[in-house]
N, C-alpha and C positions, 0 to 999 in steps of 0.2 A: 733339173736332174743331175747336172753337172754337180752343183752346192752340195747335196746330200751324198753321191758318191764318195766326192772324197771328204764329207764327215763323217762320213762311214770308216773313211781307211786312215782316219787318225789313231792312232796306235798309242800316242802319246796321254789323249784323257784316259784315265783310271775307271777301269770297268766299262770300258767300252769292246764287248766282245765280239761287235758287228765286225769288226779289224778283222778279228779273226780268220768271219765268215770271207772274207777281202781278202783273206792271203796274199794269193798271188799277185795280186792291188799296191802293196803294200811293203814300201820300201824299209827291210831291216833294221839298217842304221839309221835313219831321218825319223824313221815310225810313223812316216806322210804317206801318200799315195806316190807313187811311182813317176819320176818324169815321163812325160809322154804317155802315160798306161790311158788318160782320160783325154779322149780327141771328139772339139766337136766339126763334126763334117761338115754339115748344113743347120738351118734353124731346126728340122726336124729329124736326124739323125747324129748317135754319138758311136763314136768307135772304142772300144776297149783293144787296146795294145797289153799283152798280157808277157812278160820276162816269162813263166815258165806255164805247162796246161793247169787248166783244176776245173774238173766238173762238177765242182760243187757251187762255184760261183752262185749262180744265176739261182741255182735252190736255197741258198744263204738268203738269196734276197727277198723271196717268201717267206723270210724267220720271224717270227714276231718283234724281235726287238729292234727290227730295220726298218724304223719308220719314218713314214716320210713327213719331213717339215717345210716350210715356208722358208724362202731365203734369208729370212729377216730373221730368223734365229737362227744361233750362233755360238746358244750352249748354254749361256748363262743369263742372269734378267729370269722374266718373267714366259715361261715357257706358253703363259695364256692365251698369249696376245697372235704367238704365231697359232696354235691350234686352233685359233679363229677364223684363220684365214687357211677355207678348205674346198674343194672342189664337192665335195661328199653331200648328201640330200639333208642334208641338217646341221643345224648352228649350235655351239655349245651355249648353255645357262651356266651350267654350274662342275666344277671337279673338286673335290677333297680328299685328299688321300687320306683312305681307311674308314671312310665315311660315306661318299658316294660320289655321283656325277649326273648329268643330264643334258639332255640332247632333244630340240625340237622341229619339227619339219620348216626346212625354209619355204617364203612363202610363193618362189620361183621354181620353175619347170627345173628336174634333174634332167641332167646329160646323159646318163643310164636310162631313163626311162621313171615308169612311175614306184613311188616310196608309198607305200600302205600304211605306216605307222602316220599319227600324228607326233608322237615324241618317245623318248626309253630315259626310264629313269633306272639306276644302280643303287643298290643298295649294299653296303656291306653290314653281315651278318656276324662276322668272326667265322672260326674253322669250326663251332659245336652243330652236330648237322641239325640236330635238334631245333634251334635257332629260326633255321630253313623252312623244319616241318614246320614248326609252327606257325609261318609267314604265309606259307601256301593254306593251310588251315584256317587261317583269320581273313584268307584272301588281298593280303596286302601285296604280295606279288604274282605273274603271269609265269613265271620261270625261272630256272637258275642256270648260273654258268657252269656246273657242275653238280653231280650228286653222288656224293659216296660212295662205293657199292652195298656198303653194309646198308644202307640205308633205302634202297631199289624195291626192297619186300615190303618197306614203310609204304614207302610214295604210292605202289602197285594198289597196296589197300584201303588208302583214302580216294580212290579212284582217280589219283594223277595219270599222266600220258608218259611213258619213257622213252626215249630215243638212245639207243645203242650205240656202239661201231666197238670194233677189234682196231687195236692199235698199236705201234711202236713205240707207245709210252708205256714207263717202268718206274722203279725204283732202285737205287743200288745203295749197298753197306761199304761205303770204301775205306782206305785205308788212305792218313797222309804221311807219306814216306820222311817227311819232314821231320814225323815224332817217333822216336825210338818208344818204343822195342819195333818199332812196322816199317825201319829201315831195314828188317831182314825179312826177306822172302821167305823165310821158313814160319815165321810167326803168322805172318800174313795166311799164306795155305793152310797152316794148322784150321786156322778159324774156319777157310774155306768152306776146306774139305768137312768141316764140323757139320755142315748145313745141307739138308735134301732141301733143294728150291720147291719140290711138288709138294709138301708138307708147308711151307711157308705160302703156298699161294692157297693151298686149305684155309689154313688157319689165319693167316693175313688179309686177304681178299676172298675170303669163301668160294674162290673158286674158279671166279670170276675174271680168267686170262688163260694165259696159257705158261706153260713152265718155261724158264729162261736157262739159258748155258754160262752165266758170269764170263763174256767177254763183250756185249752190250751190241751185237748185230746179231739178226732176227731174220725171219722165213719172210716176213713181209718187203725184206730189203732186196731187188734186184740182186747185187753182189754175195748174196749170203752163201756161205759155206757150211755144209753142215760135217761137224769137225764130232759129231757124238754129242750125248748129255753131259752135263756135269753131274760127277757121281760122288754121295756121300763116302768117307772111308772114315771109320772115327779109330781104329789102331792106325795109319798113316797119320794121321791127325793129334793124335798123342805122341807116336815120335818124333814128327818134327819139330814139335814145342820142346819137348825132352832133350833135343839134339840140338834147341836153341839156348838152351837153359833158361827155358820162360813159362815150366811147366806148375808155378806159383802167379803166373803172371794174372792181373786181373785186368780183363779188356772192361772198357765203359764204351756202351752206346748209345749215340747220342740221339736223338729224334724229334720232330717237330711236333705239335701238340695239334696234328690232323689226325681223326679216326683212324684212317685207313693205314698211315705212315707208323702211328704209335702201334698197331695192333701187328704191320709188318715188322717189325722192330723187335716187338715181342717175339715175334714167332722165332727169328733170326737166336736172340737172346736164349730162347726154350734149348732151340734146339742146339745150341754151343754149348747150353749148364749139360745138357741131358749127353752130351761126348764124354762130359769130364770136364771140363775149360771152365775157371770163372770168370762170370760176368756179371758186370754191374748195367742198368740201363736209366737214362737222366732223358727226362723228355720234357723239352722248354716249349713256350710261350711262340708263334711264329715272328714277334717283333722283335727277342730277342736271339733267337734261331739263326733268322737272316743277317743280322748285322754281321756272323762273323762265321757265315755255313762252307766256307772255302778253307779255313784254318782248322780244324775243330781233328783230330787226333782220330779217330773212327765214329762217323756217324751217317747217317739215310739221306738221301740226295733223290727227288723228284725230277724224274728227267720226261720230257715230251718228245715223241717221235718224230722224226725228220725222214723224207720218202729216200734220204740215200744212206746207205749203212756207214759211208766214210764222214758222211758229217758231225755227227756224237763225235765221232771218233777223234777229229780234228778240231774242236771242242774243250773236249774232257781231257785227253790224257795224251796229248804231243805237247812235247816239251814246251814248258813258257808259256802256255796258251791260256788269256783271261781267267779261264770258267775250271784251268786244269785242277780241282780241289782236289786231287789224291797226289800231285807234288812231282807224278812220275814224269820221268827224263828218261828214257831208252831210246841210244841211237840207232837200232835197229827198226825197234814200231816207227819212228820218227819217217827215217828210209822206206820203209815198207810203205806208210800211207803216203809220202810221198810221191811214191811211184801209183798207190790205186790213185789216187786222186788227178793221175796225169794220163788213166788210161779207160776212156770210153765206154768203150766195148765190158758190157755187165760181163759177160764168159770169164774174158780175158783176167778181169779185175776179181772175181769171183778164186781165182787159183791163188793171187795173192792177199785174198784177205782168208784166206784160209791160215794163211803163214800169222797173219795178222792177231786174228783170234786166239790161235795159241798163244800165241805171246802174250797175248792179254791172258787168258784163263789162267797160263803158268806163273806169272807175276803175282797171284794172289790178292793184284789190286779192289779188284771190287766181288762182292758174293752179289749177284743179280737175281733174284727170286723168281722171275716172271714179268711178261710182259701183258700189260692189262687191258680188259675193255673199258671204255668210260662211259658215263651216262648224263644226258640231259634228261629234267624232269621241268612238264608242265600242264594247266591246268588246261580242261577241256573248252575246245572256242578257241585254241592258239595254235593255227596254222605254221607250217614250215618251220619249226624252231628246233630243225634235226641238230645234236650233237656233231661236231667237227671234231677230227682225228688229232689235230693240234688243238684242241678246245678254241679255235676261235670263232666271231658270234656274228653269222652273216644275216641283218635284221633284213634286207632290203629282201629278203625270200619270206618275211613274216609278214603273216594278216591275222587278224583279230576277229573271227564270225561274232555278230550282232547281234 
């Protein structure tokens, strides 16, 4: 436990945003784990010594990309060998990225109790959902880790199973302050303000969520403030472009070549041309997408919901942070979540993320359309295979009727 803690609160590997989730972990200037932060007590107890509070900690560590490995890796080498060695109801066969994986019951008692699968095989499809249908239609797979929305009326009608949940997962348009013209806050809100988020969750996601305020905390968050809608104005939206001298400017949106991302994209796009504002929109390949989705001048960003409002938050857009893809630096938001993040009490923290939000909607860093429901889809005979709020895939609740 110790090993993975503080490879977690390495700050120094590139792209390691678990740091992050480690903040308070996580010494500035070394970009190590903190002298003394990591105490082991006894064989079966450790102490966290923490320099300053953060209650996000311990929720960080429920994040997906904090996962736990075997002391025997180290970072580098062959990542195989430690994912071999696992406490879990099943032995790995096979992983290829972009390709698949597979997993089969060991043939010893689990420590949790009993595993119903004999093995899960992965398959990857690409993002065309179509792909999908077709795989459930031909019967080559039992389920998917996601389903579209757009595609929810498909699955409904070849008589698949869907499983639902409302979530704190979204999408945002942001802005990297990095590239001019989006170093001025006035360019940035022009677009803003361009966009009704309840028309973009129409026309984006058919519907299928709930409308968002573009400062990225949500009704579903203990701490959430509700500070008002975000309201289209498209004459405030043509003068602050006019008052930027950027009312020839053409914005390019960028987006990744998923349904749902390209069609939010769109809608975003519609409704900027249909202000007055030009826009251009370039929707890439997700292999090329990714390689370089944190630099990219304005483009769509897939964010998954975390159960506490200040962890996006601390994330995304405080200064220097991993995942910050909009570039923004503000020593106020900075201080502001500083302080929710050191203070418990949802109420108390709730008056400060109110300050918080603002700051965020008036910076014009991101237009938030909505925040969405997700779905699993699968075939009849496939017990337990509910949709998770963070899309993650708990098989050990799935059985198979015979």
């Amino acid at each position: 436990v110790i090993h993975n803690l503080t490879r977690w609160c390495d700050a120094s590997v590139p792209g390691n945003s678990v740091a992050a989730r480690m903040g308070a972990l996580v010494n500035a200037d070394t970009k190590k784990v903190v002298d003394g932060g990591i105490e082991k007590v006894d064989d079966f107890t450790i102490k966290l010594n923490l320099p300053k509070p953060d209650i996000s900690l311990i929720a960080g560590m429920a994040d997906y990309p904090a996962l736990i490995m075997h002391r025997s890796y180290e970072g580098d080498g062959d990542p195989l060998k430690a994912l071999a060695i696992t406490t879990g109801p099943c032995e790995l066969v096979s992983w290829d990225a972009e390709t698949g994986a597979e997993v089969k019951r060991k043939d010893k008692p689990w420590w949790k109790g009993e595993f119903y699968l004999d093995g899960i095989k992965w398959v990857d499809y690409g993002s065309d959902p179509n792909a999908m249908l077709s795989a459930f239609e031909s019967g080559e797979i039992d389920t998917d880790h996601e389903t579209a929305s757009d595609a929810v009326s498909q699955t409904e009608q070849m008589g698949l199973m869907n499983s639902e949940i409302a979530t704190g997962s979204t999408i945002v348009a942001r802005f990297n302050v990095a590239n001019a013209p989006y170093d001025d806050v006035k360019v940035r809100r022009a677009a803003q303000l361009a966009v009704d988020n309840a028309a973009v969750l129409a026309l984006g996601l058919g519907g299928r969520g709930k409308p968002a305020e573009n400062h990225h905390v949500g009704p579903m968050h203990p701490e959430y403030a509700d500070i008002g809608p975000a309201k289209r104005d498209v004459e405030q939206s043509k003068k602050l472009l006019a008052e930027a001298g950027k009312s020839d400017h053409e914005f390019e949106l960028i987006s990744v070549d998923v349904e749902w991302q390209k069609s939010t994209g769109d809608a975003i796009g519609a409704q900027m041309r249909e202000a007055g504002l030009k826009i251009k929109r370039t929707v890439l390949p997700a292999a090329t997408f990714w390689n370089d989705w944190s630099k990219y001048p304005f483009s769509c960003t897939e964010w998954l919901g975390r159960p506490l409002g200040v962890q996006v938050l601390a994330l995304a857009y405080k200064s220097g942070a991993a995942w910050n893809e909009s570039a923004y630096a503000n020593p106020e938001f900075d201080t502001l979540l500083d302080k929710a993040l050191a203070t418990p009490d949802a109420k108390a923290r709730k008056e400060i993320m109110g300050k918080i939000e603002q700051n965020l909607r008036d910076s014009g860093i991101i237009i938030q359309p909505y925040w969405r429901s997700v779905y699993r889809t699968c075939r009849k005979g496939v017990e337990g295979c509910e949709q998770h709020q963070a899309l993650e895939q708990h098989f050990e609740k799935v059985w198979i009727e015979s």
